[in-house]
C-alpha positions as a Markdown table, in Angstrom:
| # | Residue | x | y | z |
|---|---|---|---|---|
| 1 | Unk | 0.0 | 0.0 | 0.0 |
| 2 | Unk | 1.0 | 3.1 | -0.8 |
| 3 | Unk | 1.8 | 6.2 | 2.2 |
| 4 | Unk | -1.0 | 8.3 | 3.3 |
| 5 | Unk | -1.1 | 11.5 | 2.5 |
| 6 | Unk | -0.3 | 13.1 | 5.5 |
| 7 | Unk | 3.3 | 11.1 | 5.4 |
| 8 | Unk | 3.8 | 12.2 | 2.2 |
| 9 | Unk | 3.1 | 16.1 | 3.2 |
| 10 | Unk | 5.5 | 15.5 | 6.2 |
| 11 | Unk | 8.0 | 14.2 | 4.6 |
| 12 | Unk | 7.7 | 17.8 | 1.6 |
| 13 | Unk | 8.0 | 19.5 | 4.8 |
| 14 | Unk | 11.2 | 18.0 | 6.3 |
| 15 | Unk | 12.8 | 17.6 | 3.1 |
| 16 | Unk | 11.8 | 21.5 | 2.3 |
| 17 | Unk | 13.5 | 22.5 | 5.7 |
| 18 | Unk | 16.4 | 20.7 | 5.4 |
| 19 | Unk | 17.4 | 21.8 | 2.0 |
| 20 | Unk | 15.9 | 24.6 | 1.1 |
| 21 | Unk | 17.4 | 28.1 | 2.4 |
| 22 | Unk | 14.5 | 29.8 | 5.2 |
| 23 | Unk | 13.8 | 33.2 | 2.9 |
| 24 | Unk | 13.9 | 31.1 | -0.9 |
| 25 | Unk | 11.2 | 28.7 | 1.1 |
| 26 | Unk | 8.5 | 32.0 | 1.2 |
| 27 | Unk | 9.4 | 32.8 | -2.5 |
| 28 | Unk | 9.1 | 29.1 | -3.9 |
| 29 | Unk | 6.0 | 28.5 | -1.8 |
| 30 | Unk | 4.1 | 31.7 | -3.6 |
| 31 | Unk | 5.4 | 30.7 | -7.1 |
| 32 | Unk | 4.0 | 27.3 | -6.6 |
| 33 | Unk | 0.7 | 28.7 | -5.6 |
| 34 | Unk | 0.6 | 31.4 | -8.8 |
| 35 | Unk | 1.6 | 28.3 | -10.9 |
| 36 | Unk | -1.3 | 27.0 | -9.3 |
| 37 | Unk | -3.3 | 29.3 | -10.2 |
| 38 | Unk | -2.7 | 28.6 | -13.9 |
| 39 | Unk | -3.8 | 25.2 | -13.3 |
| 40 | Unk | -5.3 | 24.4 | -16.2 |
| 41 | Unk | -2.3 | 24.7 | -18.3 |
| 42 | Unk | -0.9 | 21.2 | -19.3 |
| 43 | Unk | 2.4 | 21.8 | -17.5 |
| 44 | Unk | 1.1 | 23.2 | -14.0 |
| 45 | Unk | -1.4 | 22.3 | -12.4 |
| 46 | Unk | -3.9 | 22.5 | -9.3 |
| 47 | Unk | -1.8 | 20.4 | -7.0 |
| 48 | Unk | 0.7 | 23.6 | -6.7 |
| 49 | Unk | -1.6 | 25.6 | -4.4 |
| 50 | Unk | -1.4 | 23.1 | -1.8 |
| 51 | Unk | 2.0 | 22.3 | -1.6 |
| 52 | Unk | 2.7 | 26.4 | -1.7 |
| 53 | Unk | 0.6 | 26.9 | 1.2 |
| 54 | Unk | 2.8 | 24.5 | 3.3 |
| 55 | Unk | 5.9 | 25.8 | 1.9 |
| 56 | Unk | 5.4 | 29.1 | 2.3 |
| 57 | Unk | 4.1 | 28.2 | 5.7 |
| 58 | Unk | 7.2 | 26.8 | 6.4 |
| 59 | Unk | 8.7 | 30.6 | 6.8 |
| 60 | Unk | 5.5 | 32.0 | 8.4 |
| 61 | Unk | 5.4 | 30.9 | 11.5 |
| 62 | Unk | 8.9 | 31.6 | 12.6 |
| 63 | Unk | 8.7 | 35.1 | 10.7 |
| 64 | Unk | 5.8 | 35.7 | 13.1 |
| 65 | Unk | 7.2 | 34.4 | 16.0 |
| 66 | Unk | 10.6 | 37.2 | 15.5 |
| 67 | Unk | 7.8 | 40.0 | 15.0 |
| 68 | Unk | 6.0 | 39.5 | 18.0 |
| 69 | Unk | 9.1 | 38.4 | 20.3 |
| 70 | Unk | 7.0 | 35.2 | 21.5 |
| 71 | Unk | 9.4 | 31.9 | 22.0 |
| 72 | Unk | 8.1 | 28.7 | 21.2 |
| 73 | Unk | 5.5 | 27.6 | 23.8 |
């Protein structure tokens, strides 16, 4: 059987921390979601919104966390 899909998201995530540099992770996450956006092109397609979201994410968080001065709870 194949993964579920919540492995395969986590394992994006980790592999997208690890190797991908923190600011280029906010930038690639919103170019995957305008490619999404053009979804209906034979080259991109829907599934680019998604996995933006989390990307981008990614950078959120911890961008949020400096602006506020909060420390992880």
């Amino acid at each position: 059987m194949g993964r579920a899909p919540r492995d395969w998201l986590d394992g994006w995530k980790a592999w997208t921390r690890a190797h991908v540099p923190p600011g280029l992770r906010f930038v690639l996450g919103l170019g995957l979601i305008l490619g999404g956006v053009f979804g209906f092109l034979p080259v991109l397609g829907f599934w680019m919104i998604p996995l933006g979201a989390v990307i981008a994410g990614l950078d959120v968080v911890p961008l949020w966390r400096r602006l506020t001065g909060r420390r992880r709870e």
